[in-house]
mmCIF file of the C-alpha atoms, coordinates in Angstrom:
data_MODEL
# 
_entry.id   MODEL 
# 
loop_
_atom_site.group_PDB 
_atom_site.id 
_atom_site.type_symbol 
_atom_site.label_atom_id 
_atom_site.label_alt_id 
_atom_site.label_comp_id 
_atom_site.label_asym_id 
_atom_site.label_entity_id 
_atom_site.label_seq_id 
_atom_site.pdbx_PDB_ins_code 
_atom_site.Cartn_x 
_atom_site.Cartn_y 
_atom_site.Cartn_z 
_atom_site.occupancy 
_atom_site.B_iso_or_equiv 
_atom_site.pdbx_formal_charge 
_atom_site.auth_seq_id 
_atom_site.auth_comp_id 
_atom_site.auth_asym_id 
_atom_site.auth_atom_id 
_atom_site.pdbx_PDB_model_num 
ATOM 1   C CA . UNK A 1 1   ? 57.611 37.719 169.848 1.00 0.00 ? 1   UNK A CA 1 
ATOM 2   C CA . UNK A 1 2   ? 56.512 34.228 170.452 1.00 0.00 ? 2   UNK A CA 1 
ATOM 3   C CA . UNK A 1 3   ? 56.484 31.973 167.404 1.00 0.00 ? 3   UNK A CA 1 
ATOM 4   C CA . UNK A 1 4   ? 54.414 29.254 166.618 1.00 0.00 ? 4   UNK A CA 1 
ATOM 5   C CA . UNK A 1 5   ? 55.756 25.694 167.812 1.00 0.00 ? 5   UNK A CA 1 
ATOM 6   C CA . UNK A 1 6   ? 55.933 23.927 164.445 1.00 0.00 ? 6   UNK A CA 1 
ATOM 7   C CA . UNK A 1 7   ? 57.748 26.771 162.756 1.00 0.00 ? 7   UNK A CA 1 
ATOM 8   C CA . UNK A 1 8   ? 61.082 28.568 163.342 1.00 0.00 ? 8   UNK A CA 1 
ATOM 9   C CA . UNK A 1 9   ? 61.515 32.529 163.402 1.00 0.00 ? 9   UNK A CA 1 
ATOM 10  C CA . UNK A 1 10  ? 64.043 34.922 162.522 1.00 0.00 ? 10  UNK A CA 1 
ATOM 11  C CA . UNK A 1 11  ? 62.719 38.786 162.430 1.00 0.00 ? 11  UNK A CA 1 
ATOM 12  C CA . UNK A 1 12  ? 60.399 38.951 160.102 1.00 0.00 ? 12  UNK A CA 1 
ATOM 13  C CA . UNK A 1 13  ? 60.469 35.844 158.388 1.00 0.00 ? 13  UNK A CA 1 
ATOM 14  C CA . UNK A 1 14  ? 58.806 32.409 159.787 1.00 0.00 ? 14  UNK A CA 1 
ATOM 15  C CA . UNK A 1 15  ? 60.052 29.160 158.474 1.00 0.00 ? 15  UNK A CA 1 
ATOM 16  C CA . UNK A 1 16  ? 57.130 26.575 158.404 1.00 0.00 ? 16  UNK A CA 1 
ATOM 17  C CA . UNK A 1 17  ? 57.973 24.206 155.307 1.00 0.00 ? 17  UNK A CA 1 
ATOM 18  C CA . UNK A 1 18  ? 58.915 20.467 155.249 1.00 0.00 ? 18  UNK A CA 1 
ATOM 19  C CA . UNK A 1 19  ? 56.877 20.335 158.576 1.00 0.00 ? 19  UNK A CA 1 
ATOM 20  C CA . UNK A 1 20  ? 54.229 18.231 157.439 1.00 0.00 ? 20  UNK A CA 1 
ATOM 21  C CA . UNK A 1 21  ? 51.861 20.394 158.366 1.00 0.00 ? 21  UNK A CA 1 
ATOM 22  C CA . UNK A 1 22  ? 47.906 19.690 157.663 1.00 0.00 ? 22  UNK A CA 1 
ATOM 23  C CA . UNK A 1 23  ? 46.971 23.341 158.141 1.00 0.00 ? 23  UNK A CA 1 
ATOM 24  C CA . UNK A 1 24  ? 48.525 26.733 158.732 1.00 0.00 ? 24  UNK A CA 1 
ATOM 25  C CA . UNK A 1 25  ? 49.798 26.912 162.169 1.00 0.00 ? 25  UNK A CA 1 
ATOM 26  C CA . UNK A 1 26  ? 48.072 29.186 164.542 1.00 0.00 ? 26  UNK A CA 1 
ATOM 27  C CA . UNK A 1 27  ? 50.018 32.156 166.513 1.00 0.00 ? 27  UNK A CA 1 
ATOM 28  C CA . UNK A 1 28  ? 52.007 33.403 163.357 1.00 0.00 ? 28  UNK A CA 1 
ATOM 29  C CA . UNK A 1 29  ? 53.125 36.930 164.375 1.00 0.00 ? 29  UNK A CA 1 
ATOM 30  C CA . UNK A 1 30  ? 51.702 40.233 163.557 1.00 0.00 ? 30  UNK A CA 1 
ATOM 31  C CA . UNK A 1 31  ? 55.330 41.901 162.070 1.00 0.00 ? 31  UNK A CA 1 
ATOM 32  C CA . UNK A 1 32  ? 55.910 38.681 159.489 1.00 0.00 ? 32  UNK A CA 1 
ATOM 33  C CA . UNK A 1 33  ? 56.718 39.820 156.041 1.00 0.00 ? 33  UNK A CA 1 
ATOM 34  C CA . UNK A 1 34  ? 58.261 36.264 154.526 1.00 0.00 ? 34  UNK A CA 1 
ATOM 35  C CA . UNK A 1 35  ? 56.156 33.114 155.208 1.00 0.00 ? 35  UNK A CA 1 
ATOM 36  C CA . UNK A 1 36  ? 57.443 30.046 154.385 1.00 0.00 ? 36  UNK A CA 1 
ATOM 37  C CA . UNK A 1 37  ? 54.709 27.276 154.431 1.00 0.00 ? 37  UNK A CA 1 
ATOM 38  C CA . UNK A 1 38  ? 55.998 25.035 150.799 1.00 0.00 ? 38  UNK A CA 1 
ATOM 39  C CA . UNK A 1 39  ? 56.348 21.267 150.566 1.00 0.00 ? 39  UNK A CA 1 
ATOM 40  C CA . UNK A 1 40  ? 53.694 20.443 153.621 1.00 0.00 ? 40  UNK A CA 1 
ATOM 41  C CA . UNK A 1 41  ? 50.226 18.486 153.435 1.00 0.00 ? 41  UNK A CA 1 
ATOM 42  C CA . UNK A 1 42  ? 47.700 21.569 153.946 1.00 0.00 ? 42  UNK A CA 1 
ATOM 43  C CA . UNK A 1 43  ? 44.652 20.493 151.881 1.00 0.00 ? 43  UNK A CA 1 
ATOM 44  C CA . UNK A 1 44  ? 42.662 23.586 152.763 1.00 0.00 ? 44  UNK A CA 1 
ATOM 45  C CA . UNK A 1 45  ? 42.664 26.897 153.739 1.00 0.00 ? 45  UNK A CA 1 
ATOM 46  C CA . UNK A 1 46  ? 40.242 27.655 156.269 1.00 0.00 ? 46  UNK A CA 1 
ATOM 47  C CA . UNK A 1 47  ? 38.428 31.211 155.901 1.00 0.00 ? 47  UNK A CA 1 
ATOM 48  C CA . UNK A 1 48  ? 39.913 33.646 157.957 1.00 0.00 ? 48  UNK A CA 1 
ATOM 49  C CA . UNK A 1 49  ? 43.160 32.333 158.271 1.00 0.00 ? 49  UNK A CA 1 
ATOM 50  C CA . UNK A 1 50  ? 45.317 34.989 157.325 1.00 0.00 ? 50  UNK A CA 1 
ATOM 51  C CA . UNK A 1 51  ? 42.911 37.531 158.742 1.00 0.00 ? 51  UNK A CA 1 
ATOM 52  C CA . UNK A 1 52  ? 44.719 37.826 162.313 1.00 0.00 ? 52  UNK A CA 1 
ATOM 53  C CA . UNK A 1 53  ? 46.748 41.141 161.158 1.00 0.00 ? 53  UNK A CA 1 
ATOM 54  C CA . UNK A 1 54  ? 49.292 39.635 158.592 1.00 0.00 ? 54  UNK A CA 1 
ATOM 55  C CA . UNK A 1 55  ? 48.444 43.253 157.030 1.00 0.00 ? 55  UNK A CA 1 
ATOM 56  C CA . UNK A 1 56  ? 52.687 43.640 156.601 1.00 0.00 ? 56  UNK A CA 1 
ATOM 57  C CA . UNK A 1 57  ? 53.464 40.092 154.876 1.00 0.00 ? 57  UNK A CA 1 
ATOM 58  C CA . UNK A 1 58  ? 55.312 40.915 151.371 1.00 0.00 ? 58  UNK A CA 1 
ATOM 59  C CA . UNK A 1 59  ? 55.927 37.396 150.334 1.00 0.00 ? 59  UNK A CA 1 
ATOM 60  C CA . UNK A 1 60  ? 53.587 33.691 150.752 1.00 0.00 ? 60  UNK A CA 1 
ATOM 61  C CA . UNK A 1 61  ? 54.840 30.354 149.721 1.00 0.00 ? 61  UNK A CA 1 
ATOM 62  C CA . UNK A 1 62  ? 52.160 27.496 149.853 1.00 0.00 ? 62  UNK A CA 1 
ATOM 63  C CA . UNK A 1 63  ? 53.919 25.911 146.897 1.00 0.00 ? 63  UNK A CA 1 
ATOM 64  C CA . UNK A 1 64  ? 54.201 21.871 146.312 1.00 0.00 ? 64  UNK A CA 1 
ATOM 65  C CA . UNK A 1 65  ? 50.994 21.204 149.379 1.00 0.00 ? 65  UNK A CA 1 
ATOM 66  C CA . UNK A 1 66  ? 47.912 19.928 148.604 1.00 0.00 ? 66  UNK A CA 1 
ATOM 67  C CA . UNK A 1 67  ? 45.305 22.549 148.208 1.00 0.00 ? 67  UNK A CA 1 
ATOM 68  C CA . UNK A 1 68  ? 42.369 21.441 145.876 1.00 0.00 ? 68  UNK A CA 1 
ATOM 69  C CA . UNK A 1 69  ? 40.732 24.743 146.582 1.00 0.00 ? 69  UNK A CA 1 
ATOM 70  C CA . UNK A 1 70  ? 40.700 28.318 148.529 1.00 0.00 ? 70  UNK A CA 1 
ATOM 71  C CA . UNK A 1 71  ? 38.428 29.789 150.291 1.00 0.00 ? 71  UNK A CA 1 
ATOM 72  C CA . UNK A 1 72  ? 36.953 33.118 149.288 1.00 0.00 ? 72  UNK A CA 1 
ATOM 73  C CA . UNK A 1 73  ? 38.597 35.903 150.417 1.00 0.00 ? 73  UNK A CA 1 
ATOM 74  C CA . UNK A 1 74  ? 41.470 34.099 152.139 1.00 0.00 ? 74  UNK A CA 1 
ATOM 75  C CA . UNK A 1 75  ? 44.150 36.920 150.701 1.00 0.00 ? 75  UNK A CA 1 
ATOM 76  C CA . UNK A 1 76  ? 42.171 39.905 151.052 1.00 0.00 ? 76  UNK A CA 1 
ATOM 77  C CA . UNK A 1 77  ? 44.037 41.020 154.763 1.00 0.00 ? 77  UNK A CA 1 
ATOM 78  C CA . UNK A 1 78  ? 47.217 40.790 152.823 1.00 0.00 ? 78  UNK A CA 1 
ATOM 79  C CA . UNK A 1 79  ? 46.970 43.958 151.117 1.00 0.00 ? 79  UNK A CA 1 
ATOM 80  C CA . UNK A 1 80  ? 51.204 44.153 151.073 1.00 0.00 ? 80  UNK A CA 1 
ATOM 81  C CA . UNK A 1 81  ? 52.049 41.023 149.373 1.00 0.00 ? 81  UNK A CA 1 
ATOM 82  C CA . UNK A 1 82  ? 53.827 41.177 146.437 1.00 0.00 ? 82  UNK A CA 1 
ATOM 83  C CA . UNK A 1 83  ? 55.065 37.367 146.270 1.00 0.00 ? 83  UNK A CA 1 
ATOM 84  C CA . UNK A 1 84  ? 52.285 34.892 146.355 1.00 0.00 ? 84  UNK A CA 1 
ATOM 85  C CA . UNK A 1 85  ? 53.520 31.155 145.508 1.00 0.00 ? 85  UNK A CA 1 
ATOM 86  C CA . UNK A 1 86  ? 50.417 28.652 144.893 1.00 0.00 ? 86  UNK A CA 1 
ATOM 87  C CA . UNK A 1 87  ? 52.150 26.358 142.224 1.00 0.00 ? 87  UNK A CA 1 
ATOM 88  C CA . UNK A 1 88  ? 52.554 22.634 142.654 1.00 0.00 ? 88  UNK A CA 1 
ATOM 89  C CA . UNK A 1 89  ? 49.045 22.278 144.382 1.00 0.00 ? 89  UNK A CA 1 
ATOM 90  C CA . UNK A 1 90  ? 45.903 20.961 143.325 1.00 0.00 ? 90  UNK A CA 1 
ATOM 91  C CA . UNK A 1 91  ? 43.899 23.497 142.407 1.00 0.00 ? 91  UNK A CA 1 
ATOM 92  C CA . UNK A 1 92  ? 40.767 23.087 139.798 1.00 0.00 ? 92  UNK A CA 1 
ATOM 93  C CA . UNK A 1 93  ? 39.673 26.702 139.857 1.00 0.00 ? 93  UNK A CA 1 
ATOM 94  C CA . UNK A 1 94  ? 40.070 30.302 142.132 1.00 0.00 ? 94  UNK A CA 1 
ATOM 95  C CA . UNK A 1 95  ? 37.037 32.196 143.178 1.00 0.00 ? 95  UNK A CA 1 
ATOM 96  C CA . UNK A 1 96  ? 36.717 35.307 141.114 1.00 0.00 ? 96  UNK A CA 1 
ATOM 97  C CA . UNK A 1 97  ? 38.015 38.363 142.858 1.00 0.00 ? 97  UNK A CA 1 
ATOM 98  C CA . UNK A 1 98  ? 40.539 36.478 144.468 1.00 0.00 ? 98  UNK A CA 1 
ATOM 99  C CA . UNK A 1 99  ? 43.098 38.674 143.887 1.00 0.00 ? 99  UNK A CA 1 
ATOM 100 C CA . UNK A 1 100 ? 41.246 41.964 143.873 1.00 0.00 ? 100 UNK A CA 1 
ATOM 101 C CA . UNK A 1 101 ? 42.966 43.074 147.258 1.00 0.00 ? 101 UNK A CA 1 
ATOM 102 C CA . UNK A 1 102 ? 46.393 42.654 146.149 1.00 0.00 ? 102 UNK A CA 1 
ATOM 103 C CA . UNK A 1 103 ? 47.350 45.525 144.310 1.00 0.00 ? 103 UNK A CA 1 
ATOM 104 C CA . UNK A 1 104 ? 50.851 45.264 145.411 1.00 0.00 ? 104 UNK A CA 1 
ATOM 105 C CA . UNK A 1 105 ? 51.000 41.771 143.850 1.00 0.00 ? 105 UNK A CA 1 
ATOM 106 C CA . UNK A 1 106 ? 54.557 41.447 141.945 1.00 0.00 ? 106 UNK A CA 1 
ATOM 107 C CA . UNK A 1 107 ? 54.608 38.097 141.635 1.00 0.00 ? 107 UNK A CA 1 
ATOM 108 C CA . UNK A 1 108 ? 51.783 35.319 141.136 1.00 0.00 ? 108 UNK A CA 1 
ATOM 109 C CA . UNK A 1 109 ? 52.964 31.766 140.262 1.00 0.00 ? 109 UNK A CA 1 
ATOM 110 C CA . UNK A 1 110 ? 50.114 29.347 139.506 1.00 0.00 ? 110 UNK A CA 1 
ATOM 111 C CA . UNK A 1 111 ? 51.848 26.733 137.372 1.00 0.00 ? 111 UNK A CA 1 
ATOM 112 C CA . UNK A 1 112 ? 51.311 22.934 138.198 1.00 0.00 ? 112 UNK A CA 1 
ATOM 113 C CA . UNK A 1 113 ? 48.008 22.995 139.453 1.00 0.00 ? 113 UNK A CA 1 
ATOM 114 C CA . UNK A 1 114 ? 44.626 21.364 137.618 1.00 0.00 ? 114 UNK A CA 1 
ATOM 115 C CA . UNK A 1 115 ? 43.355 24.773 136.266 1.00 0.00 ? 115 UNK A CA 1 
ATOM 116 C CA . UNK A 1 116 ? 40.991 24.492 133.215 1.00 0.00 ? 116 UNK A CA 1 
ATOM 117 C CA . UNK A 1 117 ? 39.842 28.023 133.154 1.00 0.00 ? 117 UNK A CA 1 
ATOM 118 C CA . UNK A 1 118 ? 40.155 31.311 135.234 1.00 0.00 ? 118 UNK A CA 1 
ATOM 119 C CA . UNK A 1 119 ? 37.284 33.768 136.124 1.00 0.00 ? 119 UNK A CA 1 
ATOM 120 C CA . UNK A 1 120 ? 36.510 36.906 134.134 1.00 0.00 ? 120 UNK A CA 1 
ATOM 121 C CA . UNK A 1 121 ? 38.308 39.901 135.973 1.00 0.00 ? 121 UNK A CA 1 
ATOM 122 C CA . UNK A 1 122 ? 40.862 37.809 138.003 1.00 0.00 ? 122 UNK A CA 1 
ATOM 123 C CA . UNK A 1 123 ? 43.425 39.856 137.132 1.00 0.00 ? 123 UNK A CA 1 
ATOM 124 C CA . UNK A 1 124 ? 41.640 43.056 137.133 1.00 0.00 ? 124 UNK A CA 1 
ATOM 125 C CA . UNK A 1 125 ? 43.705 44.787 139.855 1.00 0.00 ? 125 UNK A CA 1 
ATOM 126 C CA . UNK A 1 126 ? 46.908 43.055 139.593 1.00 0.00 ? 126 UNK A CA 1 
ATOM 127 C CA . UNK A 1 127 ? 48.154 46.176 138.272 1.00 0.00 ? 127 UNK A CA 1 
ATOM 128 C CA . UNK A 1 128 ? 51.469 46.031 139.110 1.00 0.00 ? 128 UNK A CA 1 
ATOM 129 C CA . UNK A 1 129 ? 52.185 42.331 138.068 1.00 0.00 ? 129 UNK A CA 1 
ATOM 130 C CA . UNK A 1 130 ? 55.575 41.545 136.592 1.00 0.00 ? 130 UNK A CA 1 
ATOM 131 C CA . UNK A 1 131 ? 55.783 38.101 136.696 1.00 0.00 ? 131 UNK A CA 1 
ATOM 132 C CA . UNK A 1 132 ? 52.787 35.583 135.746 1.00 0.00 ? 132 UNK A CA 1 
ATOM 133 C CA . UNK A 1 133 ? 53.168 32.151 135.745 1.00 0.00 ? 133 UNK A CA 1 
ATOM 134 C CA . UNK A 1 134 ? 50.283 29.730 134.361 1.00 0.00 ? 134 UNK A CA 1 
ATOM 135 C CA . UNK A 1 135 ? 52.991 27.270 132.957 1.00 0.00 ? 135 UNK A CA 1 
ATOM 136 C CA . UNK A 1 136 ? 51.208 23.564 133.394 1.00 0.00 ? 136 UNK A CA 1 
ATOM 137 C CA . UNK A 1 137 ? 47.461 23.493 133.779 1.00 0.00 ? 137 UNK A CA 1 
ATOM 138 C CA . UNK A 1 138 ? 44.622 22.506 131.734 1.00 0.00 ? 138 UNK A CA 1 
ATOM 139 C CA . UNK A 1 139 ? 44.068 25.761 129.976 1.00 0.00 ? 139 UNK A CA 1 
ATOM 140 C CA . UNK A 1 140 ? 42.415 25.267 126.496 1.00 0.00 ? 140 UNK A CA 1 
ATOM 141 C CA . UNK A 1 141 ? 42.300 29.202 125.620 1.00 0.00 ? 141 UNK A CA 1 
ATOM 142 C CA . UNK A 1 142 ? 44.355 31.909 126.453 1.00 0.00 ? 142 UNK A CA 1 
ATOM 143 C CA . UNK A 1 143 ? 43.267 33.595 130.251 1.00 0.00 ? 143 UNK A CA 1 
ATOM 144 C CA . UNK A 1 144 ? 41.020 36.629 129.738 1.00 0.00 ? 144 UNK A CA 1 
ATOM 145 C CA . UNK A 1 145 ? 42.454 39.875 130.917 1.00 0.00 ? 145 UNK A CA 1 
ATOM 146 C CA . UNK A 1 146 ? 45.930 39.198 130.887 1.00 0.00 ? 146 UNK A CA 1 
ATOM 147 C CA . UNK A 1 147 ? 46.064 42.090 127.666 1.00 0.00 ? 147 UNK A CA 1 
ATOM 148 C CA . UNK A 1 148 ? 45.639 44.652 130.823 1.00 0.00 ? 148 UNK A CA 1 
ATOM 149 C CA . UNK A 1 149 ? 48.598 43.572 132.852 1.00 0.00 ? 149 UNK A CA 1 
ATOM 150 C CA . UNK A 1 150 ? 50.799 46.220 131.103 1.00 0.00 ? 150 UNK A CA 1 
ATOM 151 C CA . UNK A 1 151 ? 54.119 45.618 133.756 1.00 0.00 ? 151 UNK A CA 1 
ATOM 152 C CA . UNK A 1 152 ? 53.661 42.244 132.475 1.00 0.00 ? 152 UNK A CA 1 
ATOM 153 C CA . UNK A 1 153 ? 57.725 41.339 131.950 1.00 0.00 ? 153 UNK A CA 1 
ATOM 154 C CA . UNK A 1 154 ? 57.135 37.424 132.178 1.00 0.00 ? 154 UNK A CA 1 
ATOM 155 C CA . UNK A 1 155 ? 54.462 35.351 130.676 1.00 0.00 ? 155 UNK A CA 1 
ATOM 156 C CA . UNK A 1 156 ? 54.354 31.707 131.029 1.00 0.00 ? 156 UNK A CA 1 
ATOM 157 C CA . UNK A 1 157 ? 51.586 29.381 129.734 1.00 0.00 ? 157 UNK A CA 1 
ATOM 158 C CA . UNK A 1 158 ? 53.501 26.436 128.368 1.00 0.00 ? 158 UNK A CA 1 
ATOM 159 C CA . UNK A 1 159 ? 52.962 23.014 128.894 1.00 0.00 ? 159 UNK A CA 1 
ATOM 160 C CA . UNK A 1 160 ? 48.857 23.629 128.597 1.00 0.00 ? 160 UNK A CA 1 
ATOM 161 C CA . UNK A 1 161 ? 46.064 22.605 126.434 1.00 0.00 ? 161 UNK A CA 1 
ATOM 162 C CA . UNK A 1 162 ? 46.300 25.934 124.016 1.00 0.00 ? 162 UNK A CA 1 
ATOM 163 C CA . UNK A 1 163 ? 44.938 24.299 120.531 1.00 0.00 ? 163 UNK A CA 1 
ATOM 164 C CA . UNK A 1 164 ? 43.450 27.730 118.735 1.00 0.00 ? 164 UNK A CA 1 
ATOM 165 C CA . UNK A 1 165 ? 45.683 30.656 117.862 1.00 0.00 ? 165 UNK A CA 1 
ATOM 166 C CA . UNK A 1 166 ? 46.123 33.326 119.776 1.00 0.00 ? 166 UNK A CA 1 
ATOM 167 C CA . UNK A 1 167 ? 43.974 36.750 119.022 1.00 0.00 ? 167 UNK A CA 1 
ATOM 168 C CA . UNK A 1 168 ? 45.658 38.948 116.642 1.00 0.00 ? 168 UNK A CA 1 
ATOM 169 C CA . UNK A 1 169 ? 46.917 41.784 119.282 1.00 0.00 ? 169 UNK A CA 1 
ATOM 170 C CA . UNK A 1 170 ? 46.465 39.983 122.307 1.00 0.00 ? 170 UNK A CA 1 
ATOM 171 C CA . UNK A 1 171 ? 49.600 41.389 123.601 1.00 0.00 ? 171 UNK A CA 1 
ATOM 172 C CA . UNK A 1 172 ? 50.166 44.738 122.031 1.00 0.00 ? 172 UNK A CA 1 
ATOM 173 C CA . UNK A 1 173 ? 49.369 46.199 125.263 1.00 0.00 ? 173 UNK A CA 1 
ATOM 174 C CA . UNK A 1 174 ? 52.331 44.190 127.232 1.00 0.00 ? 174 UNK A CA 1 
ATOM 175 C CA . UNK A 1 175 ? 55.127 46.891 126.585 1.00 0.00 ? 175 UNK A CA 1 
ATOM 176 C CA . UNK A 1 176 ? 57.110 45.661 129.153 1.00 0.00 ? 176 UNK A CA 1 
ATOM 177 C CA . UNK A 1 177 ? 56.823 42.336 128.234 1.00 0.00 ? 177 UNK A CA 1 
ATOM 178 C CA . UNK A 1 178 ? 60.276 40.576 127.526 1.00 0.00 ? 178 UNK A CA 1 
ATOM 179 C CA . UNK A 1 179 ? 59.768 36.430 127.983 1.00 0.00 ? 179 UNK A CA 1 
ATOM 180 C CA . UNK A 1 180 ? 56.864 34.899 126.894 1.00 0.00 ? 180 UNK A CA 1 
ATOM 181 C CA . UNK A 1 181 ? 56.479 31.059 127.156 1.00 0.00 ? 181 UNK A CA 1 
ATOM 182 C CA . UNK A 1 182 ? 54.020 28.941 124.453 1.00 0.00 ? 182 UNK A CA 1 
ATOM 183 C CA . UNK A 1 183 ? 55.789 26.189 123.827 1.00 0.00 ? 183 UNK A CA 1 
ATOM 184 C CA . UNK A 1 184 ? 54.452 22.278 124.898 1.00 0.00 ? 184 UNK A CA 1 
ATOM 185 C CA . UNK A 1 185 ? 50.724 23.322 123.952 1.00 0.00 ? 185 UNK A CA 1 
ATOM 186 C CA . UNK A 1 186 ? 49.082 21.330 121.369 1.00 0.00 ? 186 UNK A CA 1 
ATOM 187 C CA . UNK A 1 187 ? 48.311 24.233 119.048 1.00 0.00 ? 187 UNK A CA 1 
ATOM 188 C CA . UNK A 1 188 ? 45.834 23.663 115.600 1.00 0.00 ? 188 UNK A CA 1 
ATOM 189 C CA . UNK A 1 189 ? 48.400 25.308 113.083 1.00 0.00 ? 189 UNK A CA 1 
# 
């Protein structure tokens, strides 16, 4: 299976990161599970650029690049991953049902980026979420529709702008929760 120039390959997993890449390389192969594409300069994802049959990739890493923003739909091929890195980017907002395809999703790490606010539903079909990690943003209130993530076992949102107190029962439904993370937020007590 040929891999792609910039990158190194071993069975399923391609090796892309520290490469100083400025996009995703073309020519990634069909049977990758674990890409590796952290600590490069991609600003953007183009549409379409997982779209070439990635169908059987468990776990993306696009952490510490330099993504201000993603393209619609740019995860929806990926209906197997259940690892999806995006921290220590740029990002100032996600397009609402980007996430919907990923009902595998175990993992979803969003912390360092320059989010102020997530849409309504994001998490809707993140059913099977474990681990959620909003640690470092701009958020001022807590994210809607986190109270429906009920595999929920890690919940970070320190280090954010979270002034007002939280609902009474925002979490009841979180039975599996077991590590929450508030602290560094500049609550009104």
């Amino acid at each position: 299976v040929a891999c792609p120039s910039q990158c190194s390959c071993s069975g399923t997993q391609v090796n892309c990161h520290e490469r100083r890449l400025a996009s995703v390389p073309a020519g990634i192969p069909t049977t990758t599970q674990v890409l590796y594409l952290y600590t490069n300069k991609i600003t953007k994802l183009e549409p379409g650029v997982f779209d070439n049959a990635l169908t059987q990739l468990t776990y993306l890493t696009l952490r510490n690049n330099q993504l201000t923003a993603l393209p619609e739909g740019v995860f929806d091929r990926l209906v197997n991953l259940q690892q999806l890195y995006l921290h220590l980017n740029r990002l100032s907002s996600i397009p609402a049902g980007m996430f919907d395809k990923l009902t595998n999703l175990k993992e979803l790490k969003l912390y360092s980026n320059q989010l102020t606010a997530l849409p309504e539903g994001l998490f809707n079909r993140l059913m099977n979420i474990d681990v959620l990690d909003l640690c470092c943003n701009k958020f001022t209130q807590l994210p809607t529709g986190i109270a429906k993530l009920t595999k929920l076992k890690l919940l970070a949102l320190q280090g954010n702008q979270l002034k007002s107190s939280i609902p009474r029962g925002a979490f009841d439904n979180l039975k599996s929760l077991t590590h929450i993370w508030l602290l560094n937020n500049p609550w009104d007590c």
